[in-house]
C-alpha positions in Angstrom: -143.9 -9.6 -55.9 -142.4 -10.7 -58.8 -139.4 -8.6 -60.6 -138.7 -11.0 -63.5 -138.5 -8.8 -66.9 -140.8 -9.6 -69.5 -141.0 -12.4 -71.7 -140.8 -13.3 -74.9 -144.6 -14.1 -74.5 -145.5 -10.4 -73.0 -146.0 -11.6 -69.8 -145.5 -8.4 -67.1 -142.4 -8.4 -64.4 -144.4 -7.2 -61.5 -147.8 -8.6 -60.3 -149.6 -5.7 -58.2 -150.1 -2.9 -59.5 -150.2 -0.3 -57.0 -150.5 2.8 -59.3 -153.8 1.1 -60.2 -155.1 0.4 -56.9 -153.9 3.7 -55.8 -156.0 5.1 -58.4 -159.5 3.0 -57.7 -160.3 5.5 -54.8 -160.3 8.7 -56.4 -162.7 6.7 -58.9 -164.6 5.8 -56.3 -165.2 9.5 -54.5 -166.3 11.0 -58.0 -168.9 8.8 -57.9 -169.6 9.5 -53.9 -169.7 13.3 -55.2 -172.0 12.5 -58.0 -174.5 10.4 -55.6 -174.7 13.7 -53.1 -176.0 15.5 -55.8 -178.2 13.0 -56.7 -180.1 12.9 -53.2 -181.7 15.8 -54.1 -183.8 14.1 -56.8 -184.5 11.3 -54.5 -186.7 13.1 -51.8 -183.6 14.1 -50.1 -184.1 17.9 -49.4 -180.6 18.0 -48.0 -179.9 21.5 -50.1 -182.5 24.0 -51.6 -183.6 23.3 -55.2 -181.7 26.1 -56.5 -178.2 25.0 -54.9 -178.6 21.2 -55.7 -179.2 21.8 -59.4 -176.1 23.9 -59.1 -174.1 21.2 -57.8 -175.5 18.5 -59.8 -174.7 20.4 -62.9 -170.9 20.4 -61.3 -170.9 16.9 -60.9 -173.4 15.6 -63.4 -171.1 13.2 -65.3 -168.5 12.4 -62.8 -170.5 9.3 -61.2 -170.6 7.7 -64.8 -166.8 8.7 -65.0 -165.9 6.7 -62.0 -168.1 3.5 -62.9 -167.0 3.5 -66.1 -162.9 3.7 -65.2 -164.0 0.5 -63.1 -165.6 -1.6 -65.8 -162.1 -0.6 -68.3 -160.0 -0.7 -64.8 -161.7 -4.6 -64.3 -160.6 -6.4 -68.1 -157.1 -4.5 -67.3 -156.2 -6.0 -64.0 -157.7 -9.3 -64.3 -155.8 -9.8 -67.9 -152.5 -8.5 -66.3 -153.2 -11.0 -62.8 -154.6 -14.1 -65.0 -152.7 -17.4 -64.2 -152.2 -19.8 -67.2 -153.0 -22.2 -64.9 -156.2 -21.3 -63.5 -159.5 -22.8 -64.6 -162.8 -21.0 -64.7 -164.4 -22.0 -62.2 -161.7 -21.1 -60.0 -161.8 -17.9 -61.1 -165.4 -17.4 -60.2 -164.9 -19.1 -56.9 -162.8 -16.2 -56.0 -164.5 -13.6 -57.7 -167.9 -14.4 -55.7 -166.2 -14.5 -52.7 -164.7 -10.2 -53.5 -168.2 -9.4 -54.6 -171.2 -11.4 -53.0 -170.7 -11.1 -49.4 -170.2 -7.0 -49.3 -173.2 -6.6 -51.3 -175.3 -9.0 -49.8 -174.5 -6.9 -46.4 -175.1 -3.4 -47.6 -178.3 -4.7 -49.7 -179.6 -5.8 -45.7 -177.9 -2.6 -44.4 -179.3 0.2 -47.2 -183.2 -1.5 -46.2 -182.6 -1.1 -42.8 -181.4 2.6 -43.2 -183.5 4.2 -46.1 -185.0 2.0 -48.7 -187.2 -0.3 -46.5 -190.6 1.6 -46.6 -190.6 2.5 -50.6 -189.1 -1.2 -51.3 -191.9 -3.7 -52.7 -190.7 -6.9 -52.5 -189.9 -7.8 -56.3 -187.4 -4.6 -56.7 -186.0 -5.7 -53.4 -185.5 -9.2 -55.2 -184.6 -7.8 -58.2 -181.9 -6.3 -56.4 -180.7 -9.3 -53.8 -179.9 -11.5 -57.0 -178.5 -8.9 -59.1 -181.2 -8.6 -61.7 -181.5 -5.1 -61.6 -180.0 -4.5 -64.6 -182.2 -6.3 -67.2 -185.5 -3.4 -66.7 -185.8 -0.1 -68.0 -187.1 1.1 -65.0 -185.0 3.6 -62.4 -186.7 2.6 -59.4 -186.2 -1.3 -60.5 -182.4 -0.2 -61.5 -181.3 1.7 -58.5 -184.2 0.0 -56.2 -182.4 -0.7 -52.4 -178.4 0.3 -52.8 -178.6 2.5 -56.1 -174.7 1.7 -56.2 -175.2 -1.7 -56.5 -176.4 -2.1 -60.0 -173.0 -2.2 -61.7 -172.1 -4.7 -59.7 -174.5 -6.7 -61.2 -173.2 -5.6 -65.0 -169.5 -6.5 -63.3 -171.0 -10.1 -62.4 -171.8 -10.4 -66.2 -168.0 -9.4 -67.3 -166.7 -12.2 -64.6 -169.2 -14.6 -66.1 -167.7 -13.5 -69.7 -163.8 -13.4 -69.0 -162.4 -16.8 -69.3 -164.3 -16.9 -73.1 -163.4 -13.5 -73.9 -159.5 -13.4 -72.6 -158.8 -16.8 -74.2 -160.4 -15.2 -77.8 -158.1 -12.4 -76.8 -155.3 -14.5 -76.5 -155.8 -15.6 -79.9 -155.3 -12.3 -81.9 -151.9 -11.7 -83.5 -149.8 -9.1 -81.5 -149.7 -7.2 -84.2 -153.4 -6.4 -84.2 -154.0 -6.1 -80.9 -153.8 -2.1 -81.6 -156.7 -2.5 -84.0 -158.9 -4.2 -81.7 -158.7 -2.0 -79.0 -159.8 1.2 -82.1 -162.6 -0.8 -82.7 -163.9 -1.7 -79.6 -163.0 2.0 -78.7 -165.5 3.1 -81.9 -167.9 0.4 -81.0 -168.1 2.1 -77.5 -168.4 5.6 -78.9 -171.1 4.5 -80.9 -173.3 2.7 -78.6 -175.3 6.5 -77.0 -175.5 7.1 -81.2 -177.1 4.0 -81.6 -179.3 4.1 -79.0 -181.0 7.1 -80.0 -181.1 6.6 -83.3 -183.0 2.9 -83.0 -184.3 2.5 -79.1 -187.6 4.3 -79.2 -187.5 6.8 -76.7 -190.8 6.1 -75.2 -192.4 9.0 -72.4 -190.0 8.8 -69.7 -187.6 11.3 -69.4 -185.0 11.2 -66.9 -185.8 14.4 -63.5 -181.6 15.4 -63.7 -181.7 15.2 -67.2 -184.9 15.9 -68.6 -183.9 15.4 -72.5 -182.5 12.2 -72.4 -185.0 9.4 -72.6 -184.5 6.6 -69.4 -185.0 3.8 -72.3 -182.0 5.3 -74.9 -180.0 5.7 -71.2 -180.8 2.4 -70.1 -179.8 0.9 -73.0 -176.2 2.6 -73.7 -175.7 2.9 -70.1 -177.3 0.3 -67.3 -178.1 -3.1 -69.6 -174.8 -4.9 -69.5 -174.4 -6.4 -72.8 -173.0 -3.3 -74.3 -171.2 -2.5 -71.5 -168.8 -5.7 -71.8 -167.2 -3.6 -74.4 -166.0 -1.5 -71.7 -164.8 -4.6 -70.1 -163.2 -6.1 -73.5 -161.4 -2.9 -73.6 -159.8 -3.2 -70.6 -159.1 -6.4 -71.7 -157.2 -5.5 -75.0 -155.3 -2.6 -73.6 -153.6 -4.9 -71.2 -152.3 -7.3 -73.5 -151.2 -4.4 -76.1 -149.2 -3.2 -72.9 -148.0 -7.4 -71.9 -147.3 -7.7 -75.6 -144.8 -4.1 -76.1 -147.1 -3.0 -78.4 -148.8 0.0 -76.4 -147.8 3.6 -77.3 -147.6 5.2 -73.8 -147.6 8.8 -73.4 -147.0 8.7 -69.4 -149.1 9.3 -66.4 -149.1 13.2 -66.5 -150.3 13.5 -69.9 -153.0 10.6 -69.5 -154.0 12.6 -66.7 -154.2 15.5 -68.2 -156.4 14.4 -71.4 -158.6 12.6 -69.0 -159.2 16.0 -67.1 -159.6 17.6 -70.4 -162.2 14.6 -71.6 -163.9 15.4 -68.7 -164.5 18.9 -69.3 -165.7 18.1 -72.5 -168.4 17.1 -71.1 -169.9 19.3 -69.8 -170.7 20.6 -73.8 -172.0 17.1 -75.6 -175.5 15.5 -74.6 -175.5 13.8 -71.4 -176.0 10.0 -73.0 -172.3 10.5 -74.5 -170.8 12.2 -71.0 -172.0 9.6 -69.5 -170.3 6.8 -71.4 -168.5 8.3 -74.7 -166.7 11.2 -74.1 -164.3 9.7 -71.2 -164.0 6.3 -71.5 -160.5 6.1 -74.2 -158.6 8.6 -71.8 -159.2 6.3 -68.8 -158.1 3.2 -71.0 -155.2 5.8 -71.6 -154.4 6.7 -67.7 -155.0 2.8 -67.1 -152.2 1.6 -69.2 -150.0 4.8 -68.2 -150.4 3.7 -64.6 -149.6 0.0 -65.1 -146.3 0.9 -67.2 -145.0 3.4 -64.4 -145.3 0.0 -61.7 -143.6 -2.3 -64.7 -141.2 0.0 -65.1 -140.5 1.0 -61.0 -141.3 4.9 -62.0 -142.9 7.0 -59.5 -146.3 7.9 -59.3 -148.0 9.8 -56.5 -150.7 7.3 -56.2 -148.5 4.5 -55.1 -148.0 6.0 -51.4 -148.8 3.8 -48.8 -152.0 5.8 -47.7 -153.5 5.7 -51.7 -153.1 1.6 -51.9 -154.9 1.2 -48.6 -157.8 3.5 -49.7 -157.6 2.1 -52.9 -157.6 -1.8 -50.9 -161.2 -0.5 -49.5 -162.6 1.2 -52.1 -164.6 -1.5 -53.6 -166.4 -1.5 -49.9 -166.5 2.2 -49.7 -168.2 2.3 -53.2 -171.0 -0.2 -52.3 -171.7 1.4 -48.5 -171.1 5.2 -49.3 -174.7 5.8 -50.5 -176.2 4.3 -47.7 -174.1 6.3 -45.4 -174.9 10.1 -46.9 -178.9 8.6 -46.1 -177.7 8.0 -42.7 -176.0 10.8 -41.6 -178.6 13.2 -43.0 -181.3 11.3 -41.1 -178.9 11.6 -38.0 -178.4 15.1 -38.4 -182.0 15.7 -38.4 -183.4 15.6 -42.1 -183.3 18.8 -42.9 -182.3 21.2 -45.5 -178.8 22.7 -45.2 -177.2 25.7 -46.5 -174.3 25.3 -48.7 -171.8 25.4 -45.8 -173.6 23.3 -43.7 -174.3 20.5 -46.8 -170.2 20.7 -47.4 -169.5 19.6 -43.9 -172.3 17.1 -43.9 -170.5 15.2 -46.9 -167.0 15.3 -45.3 -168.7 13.6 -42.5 -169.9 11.3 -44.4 -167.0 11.0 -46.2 -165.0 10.0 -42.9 -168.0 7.8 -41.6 -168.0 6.1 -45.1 -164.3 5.3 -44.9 -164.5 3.8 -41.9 -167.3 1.9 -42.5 -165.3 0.4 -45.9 -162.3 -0.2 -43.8 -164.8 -2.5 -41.7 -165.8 -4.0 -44.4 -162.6 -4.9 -45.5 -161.0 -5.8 -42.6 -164.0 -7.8 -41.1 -165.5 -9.5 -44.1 -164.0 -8.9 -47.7 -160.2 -9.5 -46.4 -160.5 -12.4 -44.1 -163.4 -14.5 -46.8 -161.2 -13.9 -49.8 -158.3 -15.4 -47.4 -159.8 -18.0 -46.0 -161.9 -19.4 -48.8 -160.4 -18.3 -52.4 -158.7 -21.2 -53.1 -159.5 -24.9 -52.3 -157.7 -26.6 -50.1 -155.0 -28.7 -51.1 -155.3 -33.1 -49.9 -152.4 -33.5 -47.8 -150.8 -36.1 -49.9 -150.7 -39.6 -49.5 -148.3 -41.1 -47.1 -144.5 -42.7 -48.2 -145.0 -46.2 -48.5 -141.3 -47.0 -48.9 -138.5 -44.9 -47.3 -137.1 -42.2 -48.9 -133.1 -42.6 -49.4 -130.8 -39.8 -47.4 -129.3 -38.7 -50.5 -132.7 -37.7 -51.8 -133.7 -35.7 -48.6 -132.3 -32.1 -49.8 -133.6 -31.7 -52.8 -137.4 -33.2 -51.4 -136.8 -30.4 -49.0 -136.1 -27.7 -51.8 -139.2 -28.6 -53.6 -141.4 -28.2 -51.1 -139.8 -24.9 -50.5 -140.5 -23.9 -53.6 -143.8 -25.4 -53.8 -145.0 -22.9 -50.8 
């Protein structure tokens, strides 16, 4: 890790960020309790009608919550990490290599657990190449791994990122501030502007039965307004790099995040589930990154939070799959309420251990092995090299590794 202070051009002191992974599980499980809830609406009688409603309506905007911390969460970290150096398709190299091979494994692994026998073959290709994304159409959206279609909006923002951070890198310090407001208002405006000029068509959502799937699609799933989530991410990072960030500390980011949250639960569920939170995790983002720059404390940079936040992007992808599973290995049945809480801390557990699998077996060792190209050994001395030299060669290449 790096401890050199800040430079005149903004760049940051540390390089990791633990506060930040520390923080990507508990993202992560609000989404895991948001897709328990939703088995109920997808032929999983694993509680009685009347309790899942119950705990949907608990829950009922804490799955967008946690997706959309990641998209901000994604611009932030990849901004703060970005090499001046690096080329583009370097950084894709590596960013295929974190994403494809996990998803491509729990896309064979969901079909062989639940979604084979109500899979046609176009959703389940739809879904392989991460086209999800581009129909208004749940079962074509959430078709095989219903997790993995942000993923798919996440390949777009990797696609994007060398354009958009080098346009970034262009506005004057000064303004950064601005940008961020207006991509914040553009953000806040995109569930307005979907209902006021996306026809709302006949399809209503089952969990939400007054917002329309095509106005939700459109502010929510299709990717192309959801860069702006990205782009945020994006712009915060370099108002923190550049000094010009106005942090008000992890507690209170915390705390208007919880309080963003609760909001919720009172607007239309197209702005919970994009609007309403969104800012305050920019907010707690930023917060979290200062507090590592700065060597404070924060309880999410223990040694247990990094290594759950190190597997969460494998728990996210797997965790669906795994409630299906242990429900059918329970016996598919309907629970009471006691019974369904201990049924998700198993799955819980089981989905843990199945990410930390993941990880150690496939995401850590590829991203290892094949993130960077290998370097030519280079070419042999044709002449000898004189003693006095010797010392300083061998300090180079020191410093080289």
């Amino acid at each position: 890790m790096s401890t050199d202070r800040m430079s005149a051009t903004g760049r940051p002191r540390v390089t990791r960020l633990n506060t930040l992974t520390g923080l990507r599980f508990p993202a992560a499980f609000v989404v895991f309790l948001y897709h328990a809830a939703l088995l109920g609406f997808l032929g999983v009688p694993w509680l009685s009608a009347e309790n899942v409603h119950d705990y949907y309506r608990s829950v009922h905007h804490a799955g967008a919550l946690g997706v959309s911390f990641f998209f901000v969460l994604s611009g932030f970290v990849l901004t703060w990490s970005a090499r001046d150096t690096d080329t583009a398709p370097r950084f894709w190299r590596r960013r295929f290599l974190k994403i494809v091979p996990n998803y491509l494994l729990v896309w064979v692994l969901a079909l062989v657990v639940f979604a084979a026998p109500y899979t046609d073959m176009k959703i389940g290709l739809l879904n392989l190449f991460m086209l999800q994304v581009y129909y208004p159409d749940f079962t074509v959206n959430f078709g095989v791994n219903p997790a993995g279609w942000s993923l798919s909006v996440e390949a777009v923002f990797y696609l994007s990122f060398p354009l958009l951070l080098r346009l970034t890198k262009k506005i004057p310090a000064n303004r950064i501030n601005l940008w961020v407001a207006i991509v914040g208002l553009g953000i806040i405006a995109t569930p307005f502007l979907s209902t006021q000029l996306v026809p709302a068509g006949s399809v209503f959502m089952d969990m939400e039965p007054e917002t329309s799937v095509n106005q939700y699609f459109f502010s929510y799933i299709l990717p192309f307004p959801r860069v702006l989530d990205f782009a945020l991410g994006i712009l915060v990072a370099r108002s923190v790099m550049s000094g010009r960030w106005r942090n008000i500390g992890m507690l209170w980011a915390g705390a208007l995040l919880i309080s963003s949250y609760a909001l919720g639960y009172f607007t239309p569920y197209i702005y919970s589930s994009r609007a309403v939170c969104v800012i305050p995790a920019a907010v707690l983002i930023a917060a979290g990154a200062i507090a590592d720059n700065e060597g404070r404390f924060t309880v999410f940079r223990n040694k247990v939070a990094v290594w759950l936040g190190d597997i969460s992007f494998a728990f996210y992808l797997v965790h669906f799959t795994v409630l299906q599973g242990v429900w059918k290995l329970l016996g598919s049945k309907t629970y009471t309420a006691p019974q369904a809480a201990a049924m998700m801390v198993l799955s819980l557990g089981v989905s843990i251990l199945a990410s930390w699998a993941l990880y150690a077996l496939i995401e850590r060792p590829i991203t290892q092995r094949w993130s960077n190209p290998r370097k030519r050994p280079a070419p042999a001395q044709q002449e000898a090299v004189p003693a006095e030299s010797l010392p300083l060669a061998a300090g180079r290449a020191g410093e080289e590794r």
